[in-house]
VMD Tcl script that builds the backbone (N, CA, C; Angstrom):
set m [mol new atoms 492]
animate dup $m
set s [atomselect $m all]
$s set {name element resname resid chain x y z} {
  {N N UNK 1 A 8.079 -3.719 27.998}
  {CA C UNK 1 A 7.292 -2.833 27.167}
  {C C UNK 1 A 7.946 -2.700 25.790}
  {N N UNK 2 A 7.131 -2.784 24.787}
  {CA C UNK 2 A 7.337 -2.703 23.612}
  {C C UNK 2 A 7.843 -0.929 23.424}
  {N N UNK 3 A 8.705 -0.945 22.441}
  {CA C UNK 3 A 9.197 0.404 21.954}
  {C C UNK 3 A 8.991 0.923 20.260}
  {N N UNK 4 A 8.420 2.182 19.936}
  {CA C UNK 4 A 7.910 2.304 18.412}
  {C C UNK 4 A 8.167 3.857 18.616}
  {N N UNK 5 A 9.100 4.020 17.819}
  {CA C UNK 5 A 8.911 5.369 17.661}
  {C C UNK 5 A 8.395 6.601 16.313}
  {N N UNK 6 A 7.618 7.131 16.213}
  {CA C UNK 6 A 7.033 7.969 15.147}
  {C C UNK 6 A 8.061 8.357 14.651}
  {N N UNK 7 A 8.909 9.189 14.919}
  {CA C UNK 7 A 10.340 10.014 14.831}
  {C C UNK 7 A 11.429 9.232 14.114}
  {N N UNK 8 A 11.196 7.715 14.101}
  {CA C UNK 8 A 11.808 7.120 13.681}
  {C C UNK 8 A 12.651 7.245 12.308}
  {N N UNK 9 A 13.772 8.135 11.854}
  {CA C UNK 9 A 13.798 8.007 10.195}
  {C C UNK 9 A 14.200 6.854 9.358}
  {N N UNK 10 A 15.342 6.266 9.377}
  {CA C UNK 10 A 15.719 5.307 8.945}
  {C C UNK 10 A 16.838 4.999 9.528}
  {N N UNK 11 A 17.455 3.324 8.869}
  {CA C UNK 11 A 18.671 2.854 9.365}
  {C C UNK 11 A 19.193 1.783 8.150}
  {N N UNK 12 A 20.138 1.649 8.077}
  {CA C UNK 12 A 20.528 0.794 6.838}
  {C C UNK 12 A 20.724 -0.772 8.123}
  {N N UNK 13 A 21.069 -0.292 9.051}
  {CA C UNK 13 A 21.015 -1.654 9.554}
  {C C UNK 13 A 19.622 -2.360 9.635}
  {N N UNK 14 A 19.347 -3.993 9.013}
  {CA C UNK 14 A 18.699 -4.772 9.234}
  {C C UNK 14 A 17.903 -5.066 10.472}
  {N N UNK 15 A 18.554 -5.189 11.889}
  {CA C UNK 15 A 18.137 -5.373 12.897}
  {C C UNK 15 A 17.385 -4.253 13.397}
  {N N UNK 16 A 17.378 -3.134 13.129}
  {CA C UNK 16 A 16.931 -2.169 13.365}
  {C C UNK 16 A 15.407 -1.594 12.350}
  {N N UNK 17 A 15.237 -2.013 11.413}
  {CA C UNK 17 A 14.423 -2.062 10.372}
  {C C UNK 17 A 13.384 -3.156 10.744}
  {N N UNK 18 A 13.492 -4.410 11.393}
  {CA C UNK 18 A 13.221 -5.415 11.865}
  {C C UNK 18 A 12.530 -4.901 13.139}
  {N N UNK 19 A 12.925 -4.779 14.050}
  {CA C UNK 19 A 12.996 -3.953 15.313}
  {C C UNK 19 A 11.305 -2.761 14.757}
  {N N UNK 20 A 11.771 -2.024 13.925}
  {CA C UNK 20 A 10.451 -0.979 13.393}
  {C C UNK 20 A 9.484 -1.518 13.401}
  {N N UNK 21 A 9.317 -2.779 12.297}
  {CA C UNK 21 A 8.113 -3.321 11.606}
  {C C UNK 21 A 7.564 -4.354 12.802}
  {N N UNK 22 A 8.031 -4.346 13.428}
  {CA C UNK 22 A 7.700 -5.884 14.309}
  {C C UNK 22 A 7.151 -5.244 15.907}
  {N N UNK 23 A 7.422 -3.873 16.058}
  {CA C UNK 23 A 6.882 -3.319 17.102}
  {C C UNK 23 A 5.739 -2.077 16.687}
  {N N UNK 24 A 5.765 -1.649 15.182}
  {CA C UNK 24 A 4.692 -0.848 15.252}
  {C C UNK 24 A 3.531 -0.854 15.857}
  {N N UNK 25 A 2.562 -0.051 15.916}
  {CA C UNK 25 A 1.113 -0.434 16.142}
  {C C UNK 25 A 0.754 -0.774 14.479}
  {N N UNK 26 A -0.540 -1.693 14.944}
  {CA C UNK 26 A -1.349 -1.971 13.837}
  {C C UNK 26 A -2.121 -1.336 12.903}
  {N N UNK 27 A -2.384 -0.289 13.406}
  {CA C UNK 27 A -2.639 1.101 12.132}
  {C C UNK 27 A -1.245 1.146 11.215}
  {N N UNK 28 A -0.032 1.177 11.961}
  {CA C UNK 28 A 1.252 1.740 10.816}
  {C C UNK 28 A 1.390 0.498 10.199}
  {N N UNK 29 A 0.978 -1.165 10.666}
  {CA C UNK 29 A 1.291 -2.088 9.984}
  {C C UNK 29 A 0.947 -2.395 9.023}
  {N N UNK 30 A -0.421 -2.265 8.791}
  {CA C UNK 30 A -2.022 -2.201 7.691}
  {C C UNK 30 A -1.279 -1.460 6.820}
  {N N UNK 31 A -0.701 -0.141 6.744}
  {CA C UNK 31 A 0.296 0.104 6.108}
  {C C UNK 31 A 1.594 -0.035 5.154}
  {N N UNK 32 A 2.150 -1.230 6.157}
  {CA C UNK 32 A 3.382 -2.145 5.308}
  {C C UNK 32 A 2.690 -3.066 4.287}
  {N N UNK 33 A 1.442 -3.789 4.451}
  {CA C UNK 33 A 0.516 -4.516 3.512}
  {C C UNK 33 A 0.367 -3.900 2.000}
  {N N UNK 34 A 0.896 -3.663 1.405}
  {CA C UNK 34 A 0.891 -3.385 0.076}
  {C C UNK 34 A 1.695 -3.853 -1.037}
  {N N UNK 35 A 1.043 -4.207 -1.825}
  {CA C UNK 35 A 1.534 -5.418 -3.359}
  {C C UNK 35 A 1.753 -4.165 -4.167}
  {N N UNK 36 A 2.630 -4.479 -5.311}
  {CA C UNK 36 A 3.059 -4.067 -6.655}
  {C C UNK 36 A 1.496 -4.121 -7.544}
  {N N UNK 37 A 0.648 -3.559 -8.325}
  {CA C UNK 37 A -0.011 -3.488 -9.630}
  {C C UNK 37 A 0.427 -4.484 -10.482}
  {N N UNK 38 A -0.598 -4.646 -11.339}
  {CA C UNK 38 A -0.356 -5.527 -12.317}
  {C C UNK 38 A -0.211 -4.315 -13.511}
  {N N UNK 39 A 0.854 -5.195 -14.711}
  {CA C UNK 39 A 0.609 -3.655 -15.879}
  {C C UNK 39 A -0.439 -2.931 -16.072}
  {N N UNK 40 A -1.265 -3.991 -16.360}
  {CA C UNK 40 A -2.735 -3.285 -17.038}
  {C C UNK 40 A -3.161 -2.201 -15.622}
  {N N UNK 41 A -3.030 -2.703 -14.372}
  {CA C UNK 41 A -4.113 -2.004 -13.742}
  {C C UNK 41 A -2.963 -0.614 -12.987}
  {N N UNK 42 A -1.600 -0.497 -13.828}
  {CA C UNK 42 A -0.453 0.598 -13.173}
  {C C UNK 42 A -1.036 1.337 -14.585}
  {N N UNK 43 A -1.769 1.417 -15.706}
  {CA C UNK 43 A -2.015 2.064 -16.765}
  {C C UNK 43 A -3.436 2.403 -16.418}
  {N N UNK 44 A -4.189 1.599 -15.797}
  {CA C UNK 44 A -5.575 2.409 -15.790}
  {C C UNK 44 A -4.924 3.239 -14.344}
  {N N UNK 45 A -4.548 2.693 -13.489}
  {CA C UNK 45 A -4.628 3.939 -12.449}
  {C C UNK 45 A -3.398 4.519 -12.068}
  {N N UNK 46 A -2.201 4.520 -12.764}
  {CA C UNK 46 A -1.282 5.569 -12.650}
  {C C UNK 46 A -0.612 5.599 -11.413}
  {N N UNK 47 A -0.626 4.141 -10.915}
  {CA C UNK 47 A -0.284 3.958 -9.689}
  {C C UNK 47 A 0.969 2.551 -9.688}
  {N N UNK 48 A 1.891 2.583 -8.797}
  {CA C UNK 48 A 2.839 1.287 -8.911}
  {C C UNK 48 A 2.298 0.183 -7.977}
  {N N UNK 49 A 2.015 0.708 -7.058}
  {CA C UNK 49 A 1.452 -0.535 -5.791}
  {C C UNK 49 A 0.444 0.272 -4.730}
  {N N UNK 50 A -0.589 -0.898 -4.176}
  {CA C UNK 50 A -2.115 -0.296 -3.705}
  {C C UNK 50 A -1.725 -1.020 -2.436}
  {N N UNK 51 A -2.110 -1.142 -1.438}
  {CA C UNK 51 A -2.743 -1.659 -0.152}
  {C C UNK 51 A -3.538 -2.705 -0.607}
  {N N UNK 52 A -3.291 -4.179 0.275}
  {CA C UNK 52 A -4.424 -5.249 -0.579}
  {C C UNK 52 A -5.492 -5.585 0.505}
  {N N UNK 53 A -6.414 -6.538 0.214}
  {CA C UNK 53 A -7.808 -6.345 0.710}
  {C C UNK 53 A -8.216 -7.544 0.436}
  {N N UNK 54 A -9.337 -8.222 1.561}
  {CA C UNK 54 A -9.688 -9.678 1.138}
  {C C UNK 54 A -10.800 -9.436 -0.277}
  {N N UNK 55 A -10.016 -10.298 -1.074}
  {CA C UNK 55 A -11.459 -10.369 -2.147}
  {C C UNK 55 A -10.573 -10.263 -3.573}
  {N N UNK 56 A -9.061 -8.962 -3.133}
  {CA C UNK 56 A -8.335 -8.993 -4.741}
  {C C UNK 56 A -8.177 -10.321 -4.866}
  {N N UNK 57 A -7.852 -10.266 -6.334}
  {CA C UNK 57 A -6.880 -11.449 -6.936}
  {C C UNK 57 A -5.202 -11.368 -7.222}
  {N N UNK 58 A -4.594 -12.372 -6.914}
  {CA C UNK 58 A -3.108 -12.367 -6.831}
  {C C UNK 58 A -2.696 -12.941 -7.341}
  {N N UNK 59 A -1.229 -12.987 -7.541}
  {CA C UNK 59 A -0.150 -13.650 -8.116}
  {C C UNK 59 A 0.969 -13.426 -7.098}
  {N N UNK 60 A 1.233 -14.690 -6.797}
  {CA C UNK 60 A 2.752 -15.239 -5.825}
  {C C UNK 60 A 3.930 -14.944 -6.982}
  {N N UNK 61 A 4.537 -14.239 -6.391}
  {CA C UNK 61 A 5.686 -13.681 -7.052}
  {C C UNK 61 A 7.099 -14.558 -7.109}
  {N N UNK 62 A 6.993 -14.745 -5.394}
  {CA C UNK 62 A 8.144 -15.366 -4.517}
  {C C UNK 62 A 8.109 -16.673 -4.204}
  {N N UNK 63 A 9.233 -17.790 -4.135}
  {CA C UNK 63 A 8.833 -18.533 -3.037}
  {C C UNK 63 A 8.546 -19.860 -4.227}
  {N N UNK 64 A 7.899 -20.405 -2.856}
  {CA C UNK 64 A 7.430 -22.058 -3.253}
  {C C UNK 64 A 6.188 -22.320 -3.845}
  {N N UNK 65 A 5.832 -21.140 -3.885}
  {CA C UNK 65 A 3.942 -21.503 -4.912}
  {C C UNK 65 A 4.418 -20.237 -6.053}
  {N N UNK 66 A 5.653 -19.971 -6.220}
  {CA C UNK 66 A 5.541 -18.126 -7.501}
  {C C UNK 66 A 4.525 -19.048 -8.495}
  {N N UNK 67 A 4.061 -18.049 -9.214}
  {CA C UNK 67 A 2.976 -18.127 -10.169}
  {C C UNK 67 A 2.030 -18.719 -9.918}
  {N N UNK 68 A 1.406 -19.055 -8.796}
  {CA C UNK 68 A 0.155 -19.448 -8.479}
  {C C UNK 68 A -1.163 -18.133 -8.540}
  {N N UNK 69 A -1.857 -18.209 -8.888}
  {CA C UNK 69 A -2.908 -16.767 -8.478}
  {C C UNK 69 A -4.253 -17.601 -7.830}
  {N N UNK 70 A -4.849 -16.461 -7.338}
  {CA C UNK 70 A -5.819 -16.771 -6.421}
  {C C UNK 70 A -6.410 -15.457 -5.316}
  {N N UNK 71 A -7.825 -15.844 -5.094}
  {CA C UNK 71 A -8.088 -14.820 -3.782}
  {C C UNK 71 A -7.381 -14.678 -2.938}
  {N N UNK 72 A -7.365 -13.553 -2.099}
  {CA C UNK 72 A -7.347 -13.237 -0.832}
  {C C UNK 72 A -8.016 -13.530 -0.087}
  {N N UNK 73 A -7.937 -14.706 0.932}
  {CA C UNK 73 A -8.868 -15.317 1.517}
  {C C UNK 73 A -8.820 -14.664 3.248}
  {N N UNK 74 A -7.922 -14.014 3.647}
  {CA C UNK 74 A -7.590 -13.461 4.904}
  {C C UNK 74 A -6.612 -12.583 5.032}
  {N N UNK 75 A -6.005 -11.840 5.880}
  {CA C UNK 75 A -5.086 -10.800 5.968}
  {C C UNK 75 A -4.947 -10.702 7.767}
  {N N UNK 76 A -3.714 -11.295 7.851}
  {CA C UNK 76 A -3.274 -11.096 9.447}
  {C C UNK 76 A -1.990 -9.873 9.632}
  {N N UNK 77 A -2.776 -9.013 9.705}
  {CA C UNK 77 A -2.367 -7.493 9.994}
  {C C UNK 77 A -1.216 -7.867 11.120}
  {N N UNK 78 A -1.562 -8.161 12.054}
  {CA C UNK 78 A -0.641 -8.467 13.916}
  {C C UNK 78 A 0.767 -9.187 12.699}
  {N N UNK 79 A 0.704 -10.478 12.262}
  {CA C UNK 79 A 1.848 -10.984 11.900}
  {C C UNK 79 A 2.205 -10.904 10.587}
  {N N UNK 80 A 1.630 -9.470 9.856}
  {CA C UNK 80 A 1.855 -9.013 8.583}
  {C C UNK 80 A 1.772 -10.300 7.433}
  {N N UNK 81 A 0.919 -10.786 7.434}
  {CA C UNK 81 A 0.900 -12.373 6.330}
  {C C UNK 81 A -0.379 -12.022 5.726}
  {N N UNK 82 A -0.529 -12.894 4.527}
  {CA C UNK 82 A -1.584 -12.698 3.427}
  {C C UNK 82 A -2.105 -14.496 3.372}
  {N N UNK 83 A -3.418 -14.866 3.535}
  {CA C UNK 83 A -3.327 -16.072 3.006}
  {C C UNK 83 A -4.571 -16.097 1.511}
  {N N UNK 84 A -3.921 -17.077 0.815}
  {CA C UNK 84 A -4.076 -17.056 -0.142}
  {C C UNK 84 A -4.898 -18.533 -0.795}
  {N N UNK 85 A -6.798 -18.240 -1.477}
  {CA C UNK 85 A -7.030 -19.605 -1.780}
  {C C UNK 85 A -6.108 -20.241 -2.969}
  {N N UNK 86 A -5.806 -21.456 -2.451}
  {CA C UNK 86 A -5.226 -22.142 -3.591}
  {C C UNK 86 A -3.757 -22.166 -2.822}
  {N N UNK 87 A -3.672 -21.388 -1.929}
  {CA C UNK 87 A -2.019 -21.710 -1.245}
  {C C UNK 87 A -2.056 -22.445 -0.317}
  {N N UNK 88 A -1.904 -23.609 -0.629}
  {CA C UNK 88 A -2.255 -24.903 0.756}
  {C C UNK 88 A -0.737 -25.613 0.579}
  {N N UNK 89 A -0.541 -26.099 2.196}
  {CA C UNK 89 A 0.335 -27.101 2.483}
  {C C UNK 89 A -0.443 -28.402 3.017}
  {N N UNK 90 A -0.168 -29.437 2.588}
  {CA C UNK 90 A -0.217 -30.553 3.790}
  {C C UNK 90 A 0.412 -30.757 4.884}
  {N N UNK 91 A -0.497 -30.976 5.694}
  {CA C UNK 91 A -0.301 -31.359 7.096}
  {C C UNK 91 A 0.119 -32.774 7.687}
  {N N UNK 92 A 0.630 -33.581 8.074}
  {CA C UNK 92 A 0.933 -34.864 8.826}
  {C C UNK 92 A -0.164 -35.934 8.778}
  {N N UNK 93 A -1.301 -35.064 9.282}
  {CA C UNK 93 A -2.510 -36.184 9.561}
  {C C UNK 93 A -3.344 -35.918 8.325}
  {N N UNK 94 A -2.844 -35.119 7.114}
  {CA C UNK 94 A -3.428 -35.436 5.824}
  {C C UNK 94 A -4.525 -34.223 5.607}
  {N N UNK 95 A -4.209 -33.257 6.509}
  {CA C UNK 95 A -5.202 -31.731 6.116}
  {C C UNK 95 A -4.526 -31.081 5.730}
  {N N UNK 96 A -5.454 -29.916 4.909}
  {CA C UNK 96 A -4.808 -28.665 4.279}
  {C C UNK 96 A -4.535 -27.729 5.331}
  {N N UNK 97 A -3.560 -26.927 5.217}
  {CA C UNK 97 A -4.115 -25.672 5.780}
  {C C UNK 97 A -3.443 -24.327 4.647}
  {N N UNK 98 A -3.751 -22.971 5.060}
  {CA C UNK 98 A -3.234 -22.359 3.686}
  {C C UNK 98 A -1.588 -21.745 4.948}
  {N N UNK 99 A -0.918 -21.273 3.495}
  {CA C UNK 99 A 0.349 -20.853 4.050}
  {C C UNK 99 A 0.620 -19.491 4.119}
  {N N UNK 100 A 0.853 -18.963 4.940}
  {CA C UNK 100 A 0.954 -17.228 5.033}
  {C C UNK 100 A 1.807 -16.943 3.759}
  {N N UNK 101 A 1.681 -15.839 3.574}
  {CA C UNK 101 A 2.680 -15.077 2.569}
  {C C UNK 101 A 2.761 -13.596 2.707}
  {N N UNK 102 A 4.426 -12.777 2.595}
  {CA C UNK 102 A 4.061 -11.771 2.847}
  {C C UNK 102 A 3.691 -10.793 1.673}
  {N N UNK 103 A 3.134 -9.423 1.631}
  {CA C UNK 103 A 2.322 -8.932 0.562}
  {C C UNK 103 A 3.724 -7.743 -0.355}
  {N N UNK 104 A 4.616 -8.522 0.153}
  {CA C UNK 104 A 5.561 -7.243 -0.780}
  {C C UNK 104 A 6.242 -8.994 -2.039}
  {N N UNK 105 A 5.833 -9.798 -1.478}
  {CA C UNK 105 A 6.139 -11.332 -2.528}
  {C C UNK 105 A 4.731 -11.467 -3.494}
  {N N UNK 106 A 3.898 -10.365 -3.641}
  {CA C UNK 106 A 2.705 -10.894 -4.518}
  {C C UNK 106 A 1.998 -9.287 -5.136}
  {N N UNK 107 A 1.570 -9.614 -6.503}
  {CA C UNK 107 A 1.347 -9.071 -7.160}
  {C C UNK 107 A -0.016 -8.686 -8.033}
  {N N UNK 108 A -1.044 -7.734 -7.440}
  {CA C UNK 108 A -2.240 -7.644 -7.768}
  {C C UNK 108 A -2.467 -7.703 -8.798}
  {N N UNK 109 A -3.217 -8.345 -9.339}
  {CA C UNK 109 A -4.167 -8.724 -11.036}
  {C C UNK 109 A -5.046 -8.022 -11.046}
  {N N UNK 110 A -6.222 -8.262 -10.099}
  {CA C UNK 110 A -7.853 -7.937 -10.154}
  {C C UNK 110 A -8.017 -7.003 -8.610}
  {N N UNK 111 A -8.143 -5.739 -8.629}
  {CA C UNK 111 A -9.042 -5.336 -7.469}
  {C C UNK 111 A -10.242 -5.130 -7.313}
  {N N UNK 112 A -10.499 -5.398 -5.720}
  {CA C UNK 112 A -11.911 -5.761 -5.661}
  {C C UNK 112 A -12.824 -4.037 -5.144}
  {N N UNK 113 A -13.182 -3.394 -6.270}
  {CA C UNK 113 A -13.388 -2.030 -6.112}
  {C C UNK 113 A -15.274 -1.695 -5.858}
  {N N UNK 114 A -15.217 -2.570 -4.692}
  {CA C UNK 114 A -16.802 -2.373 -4.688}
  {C C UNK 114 A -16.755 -1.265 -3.165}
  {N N UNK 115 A -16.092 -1.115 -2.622}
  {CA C UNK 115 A -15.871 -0.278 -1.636}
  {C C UNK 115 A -15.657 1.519 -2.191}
  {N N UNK 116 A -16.559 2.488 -1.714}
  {CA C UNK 116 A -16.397 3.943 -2.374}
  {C C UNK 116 A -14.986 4.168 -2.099}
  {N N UNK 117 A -14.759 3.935 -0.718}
  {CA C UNK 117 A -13.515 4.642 -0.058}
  {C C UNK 117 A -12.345 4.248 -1.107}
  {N N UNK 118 A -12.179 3.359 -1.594}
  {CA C UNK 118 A -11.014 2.566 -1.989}
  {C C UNK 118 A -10.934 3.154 -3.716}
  {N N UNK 119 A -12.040 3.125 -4.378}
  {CA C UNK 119 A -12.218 3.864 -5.426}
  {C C UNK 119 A -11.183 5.318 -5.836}
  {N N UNK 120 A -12.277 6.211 -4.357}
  {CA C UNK 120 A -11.443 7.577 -4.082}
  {C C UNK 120 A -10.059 7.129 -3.648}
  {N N UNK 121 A -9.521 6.687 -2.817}
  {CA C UNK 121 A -8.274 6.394 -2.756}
  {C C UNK 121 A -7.613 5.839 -4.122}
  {N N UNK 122 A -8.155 4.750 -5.301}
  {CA C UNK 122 A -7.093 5.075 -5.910}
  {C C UNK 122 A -7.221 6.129 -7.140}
  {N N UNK 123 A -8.268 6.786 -7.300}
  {CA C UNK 123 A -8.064 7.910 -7.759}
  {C C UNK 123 A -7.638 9.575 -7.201}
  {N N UNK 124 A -7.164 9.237 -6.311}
  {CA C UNK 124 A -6.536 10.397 -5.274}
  {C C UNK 124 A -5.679 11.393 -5.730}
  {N N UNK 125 A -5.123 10.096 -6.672}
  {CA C UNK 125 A -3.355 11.095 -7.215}
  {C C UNK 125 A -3.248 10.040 -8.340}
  {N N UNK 126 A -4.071 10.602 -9.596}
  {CA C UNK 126 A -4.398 9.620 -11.149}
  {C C UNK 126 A -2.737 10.809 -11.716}
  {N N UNK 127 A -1.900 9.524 -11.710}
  {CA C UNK 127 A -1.379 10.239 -13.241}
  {C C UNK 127 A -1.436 10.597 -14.566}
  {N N UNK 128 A -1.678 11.278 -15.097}
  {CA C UNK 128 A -2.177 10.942 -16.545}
  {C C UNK 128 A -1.383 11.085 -17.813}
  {N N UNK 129 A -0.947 10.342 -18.214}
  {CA C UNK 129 A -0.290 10.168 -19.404}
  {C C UNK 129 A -0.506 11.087 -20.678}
  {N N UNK 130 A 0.781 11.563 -21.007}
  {CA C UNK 130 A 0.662 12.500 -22.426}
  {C C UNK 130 A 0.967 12.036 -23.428}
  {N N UNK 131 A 0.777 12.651 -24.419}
  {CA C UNK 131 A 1.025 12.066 -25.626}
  {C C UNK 131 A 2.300 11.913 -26.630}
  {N N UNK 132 A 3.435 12.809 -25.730}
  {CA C UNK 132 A 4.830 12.379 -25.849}
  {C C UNK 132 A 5.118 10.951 -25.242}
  {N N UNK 133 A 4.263 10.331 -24.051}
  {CA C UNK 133 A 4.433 8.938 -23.268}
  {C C UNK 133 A 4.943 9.152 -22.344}
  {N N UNK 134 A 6.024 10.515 -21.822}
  {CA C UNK 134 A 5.848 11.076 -20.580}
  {C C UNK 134 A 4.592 11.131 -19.218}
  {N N UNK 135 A 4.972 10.771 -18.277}
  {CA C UNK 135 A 4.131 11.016 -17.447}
  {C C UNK 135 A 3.788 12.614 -16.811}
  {N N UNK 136 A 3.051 12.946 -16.399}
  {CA C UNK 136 A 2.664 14.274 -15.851}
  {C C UNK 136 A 1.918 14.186 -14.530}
  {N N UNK 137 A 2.487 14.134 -13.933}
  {CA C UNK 137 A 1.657 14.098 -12.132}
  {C C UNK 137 A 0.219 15.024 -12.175}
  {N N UNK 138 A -1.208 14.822 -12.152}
  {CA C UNK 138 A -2.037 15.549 -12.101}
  {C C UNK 138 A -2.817 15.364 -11.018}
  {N N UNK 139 A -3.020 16.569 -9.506}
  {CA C UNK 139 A -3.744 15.264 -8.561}
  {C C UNK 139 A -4.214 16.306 -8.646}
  {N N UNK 140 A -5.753 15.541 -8.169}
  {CA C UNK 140 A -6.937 16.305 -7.960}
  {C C UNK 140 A -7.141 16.657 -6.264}
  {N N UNK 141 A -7.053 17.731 -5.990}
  {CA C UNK 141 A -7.174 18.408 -4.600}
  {C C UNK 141 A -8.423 19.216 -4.200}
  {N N UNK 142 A -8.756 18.707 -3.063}
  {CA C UNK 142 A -10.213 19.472 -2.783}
  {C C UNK 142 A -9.841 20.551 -2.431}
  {N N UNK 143 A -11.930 21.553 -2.736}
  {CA C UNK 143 A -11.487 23.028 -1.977}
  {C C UNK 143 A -10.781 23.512 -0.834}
  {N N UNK 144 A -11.206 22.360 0.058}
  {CA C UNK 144 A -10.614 22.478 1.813}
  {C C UNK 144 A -8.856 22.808 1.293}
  {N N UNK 145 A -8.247 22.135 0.833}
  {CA C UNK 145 A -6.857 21.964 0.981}
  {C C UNK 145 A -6.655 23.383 -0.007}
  {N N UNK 146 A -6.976 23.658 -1.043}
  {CA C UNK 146 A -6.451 24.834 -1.955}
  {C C UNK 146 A -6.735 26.409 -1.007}
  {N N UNK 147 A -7.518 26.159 -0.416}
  {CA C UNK 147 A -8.071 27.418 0.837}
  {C C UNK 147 A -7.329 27.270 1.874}
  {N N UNK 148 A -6.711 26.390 2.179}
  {CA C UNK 148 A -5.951 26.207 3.618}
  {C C UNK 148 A -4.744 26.694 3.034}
  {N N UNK 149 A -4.133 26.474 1.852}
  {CA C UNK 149 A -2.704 26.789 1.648}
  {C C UNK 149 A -2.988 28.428 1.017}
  {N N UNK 150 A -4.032 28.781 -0.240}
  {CA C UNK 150 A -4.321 30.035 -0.007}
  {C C UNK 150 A -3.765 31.125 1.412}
  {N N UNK 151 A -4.721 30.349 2.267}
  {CA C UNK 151 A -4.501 31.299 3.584}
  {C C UNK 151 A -3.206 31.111 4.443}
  {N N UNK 152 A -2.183 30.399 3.734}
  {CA C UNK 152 A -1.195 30.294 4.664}
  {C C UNK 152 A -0.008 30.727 3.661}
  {N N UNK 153 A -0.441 30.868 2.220}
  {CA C UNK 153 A 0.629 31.766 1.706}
  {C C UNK 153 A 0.829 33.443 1.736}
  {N N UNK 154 A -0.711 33.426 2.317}
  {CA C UNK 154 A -1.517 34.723 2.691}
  {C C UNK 154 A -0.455 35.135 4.102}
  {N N UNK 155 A -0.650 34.635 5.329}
  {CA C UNK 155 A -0.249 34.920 6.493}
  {C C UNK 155 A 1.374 34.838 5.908}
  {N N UNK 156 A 2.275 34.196 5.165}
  {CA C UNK 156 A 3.319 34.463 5.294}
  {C C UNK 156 A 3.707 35.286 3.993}
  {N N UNK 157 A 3.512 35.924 3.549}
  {CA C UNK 157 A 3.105 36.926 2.505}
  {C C UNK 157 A 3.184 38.162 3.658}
  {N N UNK 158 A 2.625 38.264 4.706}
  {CA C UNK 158 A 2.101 38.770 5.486}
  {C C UNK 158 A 3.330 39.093 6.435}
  {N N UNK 159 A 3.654 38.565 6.723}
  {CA C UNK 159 A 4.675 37.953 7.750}
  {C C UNK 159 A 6.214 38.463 7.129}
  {N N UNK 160 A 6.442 38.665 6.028}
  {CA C UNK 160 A 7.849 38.917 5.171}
  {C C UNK 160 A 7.610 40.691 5.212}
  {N N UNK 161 A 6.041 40.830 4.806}
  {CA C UNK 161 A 5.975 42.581 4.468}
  {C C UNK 161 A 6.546 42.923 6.118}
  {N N UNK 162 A 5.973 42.556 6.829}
  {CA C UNK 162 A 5.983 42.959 8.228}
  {C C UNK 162 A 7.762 42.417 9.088}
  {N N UNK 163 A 8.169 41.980 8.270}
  {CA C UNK 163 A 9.189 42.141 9.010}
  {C C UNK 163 A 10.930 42.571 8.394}
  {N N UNK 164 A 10.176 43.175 7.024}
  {CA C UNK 164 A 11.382 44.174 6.159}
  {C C UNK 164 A 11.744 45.342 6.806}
}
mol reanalyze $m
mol bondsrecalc $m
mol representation Tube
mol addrep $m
């Protein structure tokens, strides 16, 4: 039986870091899948690195194809790899096939923002730039969440009178 633990915090040892990523479930892995921004698109959205998706456009960072760009032609979540059109090896009997790559070696150009969800996600937490060139963290939070903490600075507000 495989072992993953939530609780998990960290470890500077390698084997153990290894050990994490290689037994998660596939919800926490979909997770590790995330590329660096390109300048232009860390200035429109105030963000360093997104989660990638078949359809962006890339740039190979690392490796034996760096500076190649191209679609996202697939995403194998189970063995954390990205394949990439235009990233082909030859084969023996004279076929292509493409070559995995992992997504912390490549670097988003173009996202493919036709999806709502993904939109709202990367406007979730827009930084917005001042005019000193300082950054200023500005996130936009729904009613649900400003009412939930309301009422829980409320109960412990509550909770301090009542126990002076």
């Amino acid at each position: 039986m495989k072992f993953w633990s939530k609780q998990w915090k960290s470890s500077i040892q390698p084997r153990k870091q290894r050990k994490y990523t290689y037994n998660a479930p596939l919800h926490v892995k979909r997770r590790f899948l995330t590329s660096n921004l390109s300048e232009e698109l860390r200035k429109k959205y105030g963000k360093r690195s997104f989660p990638v998706r078949k359809g962006d456009e890339v740039e190979v960072m690392r490796g034996e194809f760096k500076k190649k760009k191209g679609r996202i032609n697939r995403i194998s979540v189970k063995n954390m790899k990205i394949y990439i059109d235009g990233v082909t090896r030859k084969k023996v009997d004279g076929s292509d096939i493409s070559v995995p790559i992992h997504a912390s070696n490549l670097r988003i150009i173009d996202l493919d923002v036709k999806d709502e969800k993904r939109l709202k996600a990367l406007n979730r937490s827009v930084k917005k730039v001042e005019k000193d060139g300082k950054k200023a963290p500005e996130k936009t939070v729904s009613a649900k969440v400003l009412a939930s903490q309301k009422k829980g600075n409320e109960v412990r507000s509550k909770a301090k009178a009542g126990s002076s």
